[in-house]
DSSP file (Angstrom, degrees, kcal/mol; ACC not computed):
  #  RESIDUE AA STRUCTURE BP1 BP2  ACC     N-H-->O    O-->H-N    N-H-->O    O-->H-N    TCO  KAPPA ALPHA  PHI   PSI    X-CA   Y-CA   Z-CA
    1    1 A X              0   0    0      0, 0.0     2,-0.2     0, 0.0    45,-0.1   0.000 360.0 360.0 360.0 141.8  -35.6    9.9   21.1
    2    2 A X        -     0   0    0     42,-0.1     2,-0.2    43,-0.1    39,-0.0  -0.491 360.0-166.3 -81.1 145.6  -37.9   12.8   21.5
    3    3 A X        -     0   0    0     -2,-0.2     2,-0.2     2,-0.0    38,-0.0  -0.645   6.9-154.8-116.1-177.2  -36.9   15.8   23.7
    4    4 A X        -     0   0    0     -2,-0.2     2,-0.9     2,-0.0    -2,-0.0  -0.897  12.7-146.0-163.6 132.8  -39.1   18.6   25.1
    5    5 A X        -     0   0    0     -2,-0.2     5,-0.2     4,-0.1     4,-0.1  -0.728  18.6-121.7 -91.5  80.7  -37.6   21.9   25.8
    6    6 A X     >  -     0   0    0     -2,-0.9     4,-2.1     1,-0.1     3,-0.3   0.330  14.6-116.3 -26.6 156.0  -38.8   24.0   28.7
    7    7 A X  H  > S+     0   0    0      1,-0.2     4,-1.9     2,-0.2     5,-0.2   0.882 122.2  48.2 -62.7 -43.9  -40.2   27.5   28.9
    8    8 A X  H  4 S+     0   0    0      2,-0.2     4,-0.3     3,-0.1    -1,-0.2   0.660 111.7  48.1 -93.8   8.1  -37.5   28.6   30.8
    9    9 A X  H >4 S+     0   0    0     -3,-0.3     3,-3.3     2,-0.2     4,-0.4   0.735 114.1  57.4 -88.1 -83.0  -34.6   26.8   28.1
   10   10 A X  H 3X S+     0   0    0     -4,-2.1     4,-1.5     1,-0.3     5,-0.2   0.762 104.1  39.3 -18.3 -79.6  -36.7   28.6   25.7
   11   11 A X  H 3X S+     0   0    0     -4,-1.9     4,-1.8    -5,-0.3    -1,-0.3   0.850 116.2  57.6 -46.5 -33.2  -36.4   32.0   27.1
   12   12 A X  H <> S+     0   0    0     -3,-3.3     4,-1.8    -4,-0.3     3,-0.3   0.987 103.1  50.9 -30.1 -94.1  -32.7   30.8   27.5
   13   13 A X  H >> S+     0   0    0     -4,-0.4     4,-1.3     2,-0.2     3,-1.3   0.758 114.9  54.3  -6.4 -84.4  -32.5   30.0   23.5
   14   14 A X  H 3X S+     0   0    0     -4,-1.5     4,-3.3     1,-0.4    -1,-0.2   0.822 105.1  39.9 -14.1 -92.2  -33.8   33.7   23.3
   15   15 A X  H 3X S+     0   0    0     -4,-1.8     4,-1.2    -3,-0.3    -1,-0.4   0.724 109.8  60.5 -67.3 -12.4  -32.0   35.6   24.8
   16   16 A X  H XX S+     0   0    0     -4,-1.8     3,-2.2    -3,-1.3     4,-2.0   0.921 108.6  49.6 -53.6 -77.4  -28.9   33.9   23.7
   17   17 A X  H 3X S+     0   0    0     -4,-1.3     4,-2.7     1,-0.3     5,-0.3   0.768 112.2  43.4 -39.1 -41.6  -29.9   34.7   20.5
   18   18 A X  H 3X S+     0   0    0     -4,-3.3     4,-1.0    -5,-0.3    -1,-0.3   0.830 108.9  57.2 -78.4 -16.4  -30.6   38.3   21.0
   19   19 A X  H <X S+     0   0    0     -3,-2.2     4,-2.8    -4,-1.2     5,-0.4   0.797 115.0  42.0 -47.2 -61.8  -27.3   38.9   23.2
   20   20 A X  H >X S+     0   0    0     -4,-2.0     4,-3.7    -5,-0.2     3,-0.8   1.000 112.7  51.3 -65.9 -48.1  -25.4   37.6   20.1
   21   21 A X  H 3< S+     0   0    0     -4,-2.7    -2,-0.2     1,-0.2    -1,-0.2   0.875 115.4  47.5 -47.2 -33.9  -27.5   39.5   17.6
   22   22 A X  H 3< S+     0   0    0     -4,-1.0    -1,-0.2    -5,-0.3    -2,-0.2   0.709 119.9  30.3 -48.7 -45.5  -26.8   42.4   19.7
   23   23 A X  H << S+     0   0    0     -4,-2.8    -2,-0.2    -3,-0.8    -3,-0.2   0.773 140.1   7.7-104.5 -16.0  -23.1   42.3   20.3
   24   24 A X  S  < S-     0   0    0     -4,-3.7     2,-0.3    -5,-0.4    -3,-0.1   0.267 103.3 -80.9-134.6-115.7  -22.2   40.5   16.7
   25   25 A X        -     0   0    0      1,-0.1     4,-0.3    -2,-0.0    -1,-0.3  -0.723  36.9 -79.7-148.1 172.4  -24.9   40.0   14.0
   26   26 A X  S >> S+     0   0    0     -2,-0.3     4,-1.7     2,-0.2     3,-1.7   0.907 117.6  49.7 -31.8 -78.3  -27.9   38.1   12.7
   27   27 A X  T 34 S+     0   0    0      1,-0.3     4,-0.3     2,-0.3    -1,-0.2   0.515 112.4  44.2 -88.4   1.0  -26.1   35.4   11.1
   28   28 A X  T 3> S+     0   0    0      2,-0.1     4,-1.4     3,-0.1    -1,-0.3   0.675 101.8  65.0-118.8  18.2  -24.2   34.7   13.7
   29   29 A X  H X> S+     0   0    0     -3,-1.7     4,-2.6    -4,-0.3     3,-0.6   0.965 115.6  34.1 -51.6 -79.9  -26.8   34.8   16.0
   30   30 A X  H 3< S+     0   0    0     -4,-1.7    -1,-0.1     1,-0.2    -3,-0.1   0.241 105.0  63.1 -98.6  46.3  -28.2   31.9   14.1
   31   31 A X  H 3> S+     0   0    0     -4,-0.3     4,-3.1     2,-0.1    -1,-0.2   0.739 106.1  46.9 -86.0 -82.3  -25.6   30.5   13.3
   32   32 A X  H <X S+     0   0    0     -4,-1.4     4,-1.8    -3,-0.6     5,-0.3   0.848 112.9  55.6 -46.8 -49.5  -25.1   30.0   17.2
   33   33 A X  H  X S+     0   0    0     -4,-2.6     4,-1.7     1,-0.2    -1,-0.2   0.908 102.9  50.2 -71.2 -20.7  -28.6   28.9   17.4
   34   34 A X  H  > S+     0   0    0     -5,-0.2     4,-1.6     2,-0.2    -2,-0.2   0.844 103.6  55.5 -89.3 -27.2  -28.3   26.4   15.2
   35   35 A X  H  X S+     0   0    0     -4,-3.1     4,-1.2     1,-0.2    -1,-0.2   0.812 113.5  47.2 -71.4 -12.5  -25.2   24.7   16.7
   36   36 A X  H  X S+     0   0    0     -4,-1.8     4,-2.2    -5,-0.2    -2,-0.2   0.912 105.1  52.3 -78.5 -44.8  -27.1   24.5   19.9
   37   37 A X  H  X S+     0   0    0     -4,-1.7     4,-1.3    -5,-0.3    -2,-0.2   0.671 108.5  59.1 -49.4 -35.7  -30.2   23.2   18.4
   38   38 A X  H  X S+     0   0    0     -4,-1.6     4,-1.0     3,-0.2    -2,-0.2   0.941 109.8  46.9 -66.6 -32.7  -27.5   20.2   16.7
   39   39 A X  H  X S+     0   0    0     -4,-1.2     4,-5.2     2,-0.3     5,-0.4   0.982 104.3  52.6 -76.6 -51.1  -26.6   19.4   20.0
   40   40 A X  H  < S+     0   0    0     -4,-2.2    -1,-0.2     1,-0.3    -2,-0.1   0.724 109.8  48.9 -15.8 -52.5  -29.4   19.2   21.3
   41   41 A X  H >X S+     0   0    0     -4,-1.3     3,-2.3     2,-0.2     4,-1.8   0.852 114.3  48.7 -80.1 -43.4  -30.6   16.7   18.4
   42   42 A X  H 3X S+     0   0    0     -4,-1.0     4,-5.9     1,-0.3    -2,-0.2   0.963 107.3  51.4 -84.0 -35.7  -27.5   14.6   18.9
   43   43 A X  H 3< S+     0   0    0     -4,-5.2    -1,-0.3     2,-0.2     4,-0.2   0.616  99.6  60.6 -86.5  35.5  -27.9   14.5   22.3
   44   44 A X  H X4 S+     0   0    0     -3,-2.3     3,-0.6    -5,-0.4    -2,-0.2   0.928 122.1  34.6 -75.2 -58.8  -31.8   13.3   21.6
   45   45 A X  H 3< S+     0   0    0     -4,-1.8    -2,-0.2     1,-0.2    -3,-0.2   0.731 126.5  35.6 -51.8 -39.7  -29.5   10.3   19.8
   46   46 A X  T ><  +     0   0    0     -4,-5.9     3,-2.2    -5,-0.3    -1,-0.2   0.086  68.5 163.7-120.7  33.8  -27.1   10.1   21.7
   47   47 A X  G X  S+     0   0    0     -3,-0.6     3,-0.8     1,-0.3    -1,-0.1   0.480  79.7  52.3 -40.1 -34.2  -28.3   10.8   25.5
   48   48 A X  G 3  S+     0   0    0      1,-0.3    -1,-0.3    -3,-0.1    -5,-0.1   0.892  83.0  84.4 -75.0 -29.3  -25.1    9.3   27.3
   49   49 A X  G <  S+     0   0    0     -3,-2.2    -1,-0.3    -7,-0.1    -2,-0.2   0.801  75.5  89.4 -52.7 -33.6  -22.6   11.4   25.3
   50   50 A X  S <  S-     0   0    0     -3,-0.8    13,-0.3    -7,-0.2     2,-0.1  -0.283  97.3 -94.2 -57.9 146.0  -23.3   14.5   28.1
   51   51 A X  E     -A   62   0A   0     11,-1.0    11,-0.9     1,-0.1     2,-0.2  -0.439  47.7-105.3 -64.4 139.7  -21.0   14.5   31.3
   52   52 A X  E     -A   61   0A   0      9,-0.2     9,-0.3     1,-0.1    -1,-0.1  -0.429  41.2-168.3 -65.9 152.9  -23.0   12.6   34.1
   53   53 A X    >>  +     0   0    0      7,-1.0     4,-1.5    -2,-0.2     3,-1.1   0.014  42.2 116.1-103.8  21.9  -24.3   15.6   36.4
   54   54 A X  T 34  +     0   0    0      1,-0.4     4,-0.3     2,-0.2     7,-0.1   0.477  56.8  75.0 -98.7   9.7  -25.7   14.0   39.7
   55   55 A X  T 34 S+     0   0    0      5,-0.2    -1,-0.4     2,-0.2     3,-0.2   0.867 108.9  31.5 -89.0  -8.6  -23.6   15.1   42.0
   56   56 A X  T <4 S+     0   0    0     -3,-1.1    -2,-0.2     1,-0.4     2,-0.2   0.442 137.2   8.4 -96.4  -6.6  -25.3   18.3   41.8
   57   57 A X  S >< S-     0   0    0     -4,-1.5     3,-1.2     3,-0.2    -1,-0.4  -0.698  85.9-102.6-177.5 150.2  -28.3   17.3   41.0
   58   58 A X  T 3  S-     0   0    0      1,-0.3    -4,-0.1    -4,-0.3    -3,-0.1  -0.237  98.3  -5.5 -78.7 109.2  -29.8   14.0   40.9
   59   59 A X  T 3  S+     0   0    0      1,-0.2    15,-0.7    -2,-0.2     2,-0.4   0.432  94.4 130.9 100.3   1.3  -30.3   12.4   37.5
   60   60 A X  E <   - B   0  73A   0     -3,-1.2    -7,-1.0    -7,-0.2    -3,-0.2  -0.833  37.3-160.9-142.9 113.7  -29.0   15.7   35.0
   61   61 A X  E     -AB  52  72A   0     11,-2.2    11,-1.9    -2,-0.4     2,-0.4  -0.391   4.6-156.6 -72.1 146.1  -26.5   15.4   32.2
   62   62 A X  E     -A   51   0A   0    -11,-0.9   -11,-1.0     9,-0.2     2,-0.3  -0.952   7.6-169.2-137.9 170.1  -24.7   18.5   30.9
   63   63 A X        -     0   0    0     -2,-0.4     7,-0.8   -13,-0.3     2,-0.7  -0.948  25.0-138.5-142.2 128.3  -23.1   18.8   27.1
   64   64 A X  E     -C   69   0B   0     -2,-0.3     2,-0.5     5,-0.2     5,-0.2  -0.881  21.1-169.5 -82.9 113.0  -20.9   22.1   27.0
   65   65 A X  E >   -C   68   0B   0      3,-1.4     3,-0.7    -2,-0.7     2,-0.4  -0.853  54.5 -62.8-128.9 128.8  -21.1   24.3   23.6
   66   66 A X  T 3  S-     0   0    0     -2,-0.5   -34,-0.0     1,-0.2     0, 0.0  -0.599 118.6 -16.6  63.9-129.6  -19.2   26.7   22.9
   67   67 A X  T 3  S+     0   0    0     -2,-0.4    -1,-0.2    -3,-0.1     2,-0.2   0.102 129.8  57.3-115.0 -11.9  -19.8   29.6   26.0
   68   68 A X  E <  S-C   65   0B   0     -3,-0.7    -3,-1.4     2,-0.0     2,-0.3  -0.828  77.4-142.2-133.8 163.2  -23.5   28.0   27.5
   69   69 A X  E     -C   64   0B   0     -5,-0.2     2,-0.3    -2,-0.2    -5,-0.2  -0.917  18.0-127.6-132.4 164.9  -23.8   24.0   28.9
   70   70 A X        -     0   0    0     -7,-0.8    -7,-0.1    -2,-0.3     2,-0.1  -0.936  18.9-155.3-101.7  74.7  -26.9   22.2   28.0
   71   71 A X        +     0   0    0     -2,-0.3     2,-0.2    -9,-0.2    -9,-0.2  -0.547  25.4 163.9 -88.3 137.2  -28.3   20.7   31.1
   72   72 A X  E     -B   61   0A   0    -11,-1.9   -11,-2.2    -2,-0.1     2,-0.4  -0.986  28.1-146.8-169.4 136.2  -30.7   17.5   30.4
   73   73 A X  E     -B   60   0A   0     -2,-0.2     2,-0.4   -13,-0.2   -13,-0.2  -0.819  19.7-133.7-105.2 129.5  -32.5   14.3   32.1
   74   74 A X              0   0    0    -15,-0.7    -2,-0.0    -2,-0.4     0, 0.0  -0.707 360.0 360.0 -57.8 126.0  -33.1   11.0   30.4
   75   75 A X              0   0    0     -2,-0.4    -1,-0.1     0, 0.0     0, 0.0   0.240 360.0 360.0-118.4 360.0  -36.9    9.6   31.1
């Protein structure tokens, strides 16, 4: 299933990554990005695997990793 990532997830993505390059290093900077970026892709695959989210807002899935959640709609 195709995803699309917002401008403001993006700038999310970002500044994660520079908040970890900052307090730890580069490689685990991506490192970090890249396990976020897996989930992401699994949950492309696997869209029900997130906890349902509608009681706080209507239609929105969350996946936790690590320290950040992933918040995400089916269409």
């Amino acid at each position: 299933m195709k995803y699309l990532i917002s401008r403001l997830a993006r700038k999310d993505l970002e500044n994660i990554w520079l908040y970890t390059f900052g307090n730890w290093s580069v490689e685990q900077a991506d490192r970090y990005f890249e396990l976020i970026m897996n989930e992401i892709e699994y949950i492309s695959q696997n869209p029900d695997s997130g906890s349902d989210f509608s009681s706080i807002r209507k239609g929105y899935f969350r996946s936790r990793i690590i320290s950040h959640f992933i918040f995400y709609r089916i269409n």
